[in-house]
C-alpha positions in Angstrom: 7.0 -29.5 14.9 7.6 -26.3 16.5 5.5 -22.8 16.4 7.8 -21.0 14.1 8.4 -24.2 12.0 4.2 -23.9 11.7 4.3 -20.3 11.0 7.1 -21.1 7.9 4.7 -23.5 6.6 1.2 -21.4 7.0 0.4 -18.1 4.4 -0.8 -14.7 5.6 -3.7 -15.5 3.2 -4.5 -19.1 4.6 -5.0 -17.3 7.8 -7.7 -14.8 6.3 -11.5 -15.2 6.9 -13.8 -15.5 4.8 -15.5 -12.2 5.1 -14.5 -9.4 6.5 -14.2 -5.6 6.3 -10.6 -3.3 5.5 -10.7 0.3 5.9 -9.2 2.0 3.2 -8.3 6.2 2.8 -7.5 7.3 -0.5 -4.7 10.0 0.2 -6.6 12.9 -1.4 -9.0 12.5 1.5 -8.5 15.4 4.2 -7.1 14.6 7.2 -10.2 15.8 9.1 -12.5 13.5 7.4 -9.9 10.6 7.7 -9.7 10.6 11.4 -13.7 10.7 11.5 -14.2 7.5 9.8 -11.2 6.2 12.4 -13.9 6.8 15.0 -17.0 5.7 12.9 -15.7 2.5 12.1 -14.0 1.7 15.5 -10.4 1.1 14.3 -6.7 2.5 15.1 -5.3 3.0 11.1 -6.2 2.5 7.8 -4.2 1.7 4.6 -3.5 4.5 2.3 -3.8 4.0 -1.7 -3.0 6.3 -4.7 -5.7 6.3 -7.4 -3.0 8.1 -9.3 0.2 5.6 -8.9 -2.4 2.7 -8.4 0.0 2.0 -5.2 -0.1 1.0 -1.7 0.8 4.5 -0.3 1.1 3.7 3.4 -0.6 3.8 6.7 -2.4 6.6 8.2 -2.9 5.8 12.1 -3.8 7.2 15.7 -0.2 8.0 16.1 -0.3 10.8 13.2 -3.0 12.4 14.6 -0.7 12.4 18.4 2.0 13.4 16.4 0.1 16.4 14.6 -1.3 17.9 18.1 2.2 17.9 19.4 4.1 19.2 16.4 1.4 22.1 15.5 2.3 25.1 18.0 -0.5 26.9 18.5 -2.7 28.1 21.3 -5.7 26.4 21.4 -8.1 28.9 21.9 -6.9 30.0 17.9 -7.2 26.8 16.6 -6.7 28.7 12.6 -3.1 26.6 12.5 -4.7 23.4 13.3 -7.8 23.6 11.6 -5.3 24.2 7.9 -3.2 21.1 8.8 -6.1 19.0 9.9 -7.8 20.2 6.2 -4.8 19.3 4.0 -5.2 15.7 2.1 -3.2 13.0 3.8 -0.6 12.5 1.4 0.4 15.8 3.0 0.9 14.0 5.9 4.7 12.6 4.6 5.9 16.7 4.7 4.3 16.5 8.0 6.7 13.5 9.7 9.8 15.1 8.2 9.2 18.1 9.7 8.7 16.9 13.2 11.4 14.6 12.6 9.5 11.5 12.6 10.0 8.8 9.3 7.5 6.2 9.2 8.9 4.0 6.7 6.3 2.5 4.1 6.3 -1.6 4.3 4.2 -4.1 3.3 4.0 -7.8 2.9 2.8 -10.4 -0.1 -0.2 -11.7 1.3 1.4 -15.4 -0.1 4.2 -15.1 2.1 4.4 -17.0 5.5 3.2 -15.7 8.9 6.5 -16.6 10.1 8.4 -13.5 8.0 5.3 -11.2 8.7 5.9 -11.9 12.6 9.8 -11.2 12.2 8.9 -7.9 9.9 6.6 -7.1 12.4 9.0 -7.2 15.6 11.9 -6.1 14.2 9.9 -2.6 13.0 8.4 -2.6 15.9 4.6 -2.4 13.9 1.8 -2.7 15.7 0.3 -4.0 11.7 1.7 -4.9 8.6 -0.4 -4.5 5.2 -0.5 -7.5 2.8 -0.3 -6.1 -0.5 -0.4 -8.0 -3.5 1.6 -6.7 -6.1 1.8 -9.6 -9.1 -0.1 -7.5 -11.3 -0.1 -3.6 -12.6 -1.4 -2.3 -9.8 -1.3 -3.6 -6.5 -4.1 -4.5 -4.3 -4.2 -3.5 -0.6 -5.9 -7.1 0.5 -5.3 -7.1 4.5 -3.4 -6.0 7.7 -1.5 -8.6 9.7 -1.2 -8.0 13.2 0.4 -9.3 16.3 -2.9 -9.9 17.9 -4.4 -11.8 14.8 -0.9 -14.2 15.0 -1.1 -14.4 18.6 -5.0 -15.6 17.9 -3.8 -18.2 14.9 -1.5 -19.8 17.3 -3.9 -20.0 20.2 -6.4 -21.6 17.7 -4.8 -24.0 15.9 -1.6 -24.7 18.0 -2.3 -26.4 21.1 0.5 -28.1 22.3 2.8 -25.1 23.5 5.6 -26.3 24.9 5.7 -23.1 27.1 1.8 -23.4 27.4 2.4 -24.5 31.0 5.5 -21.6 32.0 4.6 -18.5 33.6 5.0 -14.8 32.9 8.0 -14.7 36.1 9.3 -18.1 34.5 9.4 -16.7 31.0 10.5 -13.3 32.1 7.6 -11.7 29.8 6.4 -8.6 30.4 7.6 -5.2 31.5 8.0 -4.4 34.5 10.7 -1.7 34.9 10.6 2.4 33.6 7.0 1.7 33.3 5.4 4.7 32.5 2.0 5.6 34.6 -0.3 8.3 35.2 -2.6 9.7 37.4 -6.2 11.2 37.0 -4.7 14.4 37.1 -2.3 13.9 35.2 -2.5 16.5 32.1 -3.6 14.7 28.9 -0.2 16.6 27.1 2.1 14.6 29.2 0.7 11.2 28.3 0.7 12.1 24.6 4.7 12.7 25.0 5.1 9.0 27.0 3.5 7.6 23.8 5.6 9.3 21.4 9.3 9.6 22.9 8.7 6.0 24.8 6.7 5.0 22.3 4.4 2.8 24.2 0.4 2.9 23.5 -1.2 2.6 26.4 -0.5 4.4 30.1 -2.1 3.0 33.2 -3.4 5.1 35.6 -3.2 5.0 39.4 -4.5 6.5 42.7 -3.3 8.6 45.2 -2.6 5.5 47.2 -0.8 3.8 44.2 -3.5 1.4 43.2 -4.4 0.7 39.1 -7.6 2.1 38.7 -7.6 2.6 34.4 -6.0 3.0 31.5 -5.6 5.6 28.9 -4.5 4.1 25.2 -3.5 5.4 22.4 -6.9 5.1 20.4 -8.4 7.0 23.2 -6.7 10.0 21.7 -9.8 10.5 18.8 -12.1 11.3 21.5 -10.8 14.8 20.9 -12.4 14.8 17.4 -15.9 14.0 18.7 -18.5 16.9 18.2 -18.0 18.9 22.0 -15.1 16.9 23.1 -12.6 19.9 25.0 -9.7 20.4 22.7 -7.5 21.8 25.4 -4.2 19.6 25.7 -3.9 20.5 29.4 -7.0 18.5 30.8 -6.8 15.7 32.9 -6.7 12.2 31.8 -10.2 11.8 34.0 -11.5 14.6 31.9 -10.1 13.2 28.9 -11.6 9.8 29.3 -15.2 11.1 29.9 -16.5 11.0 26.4 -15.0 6.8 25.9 -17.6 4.7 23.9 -20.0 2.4 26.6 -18.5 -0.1 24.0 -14.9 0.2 25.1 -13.8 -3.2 25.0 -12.3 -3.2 29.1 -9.3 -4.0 30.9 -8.0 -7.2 31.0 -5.5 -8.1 34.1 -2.9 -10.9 35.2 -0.7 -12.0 37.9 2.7 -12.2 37.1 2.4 -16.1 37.8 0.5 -16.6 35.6 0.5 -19.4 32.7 0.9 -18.8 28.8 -1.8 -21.6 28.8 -4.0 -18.9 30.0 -3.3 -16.0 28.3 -3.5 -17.7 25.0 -7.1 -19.0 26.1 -8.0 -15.1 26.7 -6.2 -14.5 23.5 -8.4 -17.1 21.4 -11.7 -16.5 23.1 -11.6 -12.4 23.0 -9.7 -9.1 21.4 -6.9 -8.2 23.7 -4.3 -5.9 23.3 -2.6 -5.6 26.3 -2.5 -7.2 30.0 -1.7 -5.3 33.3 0.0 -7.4 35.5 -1.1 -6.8 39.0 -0.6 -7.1 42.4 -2.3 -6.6 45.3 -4.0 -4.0 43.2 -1.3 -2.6 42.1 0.1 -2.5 38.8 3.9 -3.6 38.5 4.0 -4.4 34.8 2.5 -4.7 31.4 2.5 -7.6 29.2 2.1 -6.0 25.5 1.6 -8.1 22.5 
């Protein structure tokens, strides 16, 4: 039997553990508060409910908060502007993306359905997540997020007899590896937010003078700027920028371009992993993106 004919035959909510923990923002919380408890509890979005409709009201994420520096025009030495958008509740948040002329549609998923139609809803969005709402009943129930690395992880656990298992990256063709997007440590933290939101990509690496990878700068890394004495000057470098990251940042994890799916599927099963930087000789030439 292949993968997908797997994924057909396996539930979202099979694939749930036992116990674990959702973040959830009702959308009369402020913006401000919402983007601390991003930081507090270590994650990149959060579902948003109405208490009102007693509905699934969409997702607030790291990429409204990108989107909200670069739309607000301001100088940031009068931060008045900011400081009332980053104080309005987040159902505000919809006026918000149709004035900077970016739609996020609102989709979810029955948690009931297959992991096969959550991985095609998921690709061809181009979401990073997908909320499994259960709406049988009067008022729907926000019960988990679906994402490409928790498939990825499903497969790598129970599936291991990968026809491509033994294939590499060059035979495969995975991986991107031209118009790639990098930065230097200089480079000023504005510039990388555009990259993320006009190439939309989320994550930059970041090279030396002599063209060798030497870090990475992701899209999560943006709520350092809300920490308490974190510069809120758009125009620092990406080394100043990266300064305040958490001793807990997960690292970097880096491949060869031969290398096997049997391999990255093992780092997949065994550990959280976003992204791999294909490299060599030190030097990055691609990125292999879940």
């Amino acid at each position: 039997m292949s993968v997908s004919d797997r994924l057909r035959e396996t539930t979202c909510y099979s694939m749930l553990p036992a116990s674990s923990k959702l973040v959830v923002f009702e959308t009369r919380m402020k913006v401000r508060h919402a983007l601390t408890a991003l930081v507090q509890h270590g994650v990149q979005s959060a579902p948003l409910w109405d208490a009102v409709t007693q509905q699934f009201a969409g997702m607030f994420t790291v990429t409204d908060f990108i989107n909200l520096l670069l739309y607000v025009p301001f100088s940031w030495h009068l931060t008045s502007k900011f400081n009332l958008e980053i104080d309005t509740p987040l159902r505000s948040l919809a006026a918000l993306q149709f004035k900077s002329g970016v739609g996020v549609p609102i989709i979810s998923l029955h948690p009931m359905k297959s992991l096969y139609e959550a991985s095609q809803m998921l690709v061809e969005n181009r979401l990073f997540r997908l909320p499994l709402v259960d709406d049988t009943h009067n008022a729907e129930v926000i019960v988990s997020i679906v994402t490409e690395f928790k498939v990825l992880r499903h497969i790598a656990e129970n599936y291991h007899d990968i026809p491509v298992s033994r294939k590499t990256l060059r035979e495969l063709g995975l991986g991107t590896y031209t118009n790639l997007k990098t930065a230097k440590a200089e480079t000023p933290l504005i510039d990388v937010l555009n990259m993320f939101v006009k190439d939309k990509i989320s994550a930059v690496p970041i090279q030396d003078e002599n063209g060798l990878f030497i870090d990475i700068y992701e899209k999560y890394d943006v709520l350092l700027l809300t920490k308490e004495g974190s510069s809120t000057d758009l125009s620092i470098p990406l080394s100043e920028a990266l300064a305040g990251r958490s001793t807990e940042f997960a690292g970097i994890h880096t491949c060869s371009v031969d290398e096997t799916m049997g391999n990255i599927m093992d780092t997949i099963r065994k550990m959280t992993v976003h992204r791999f930087i294909v490299l060599e000789d030190e030097v990055c030439k691609g990125i292999l993106s879940l």
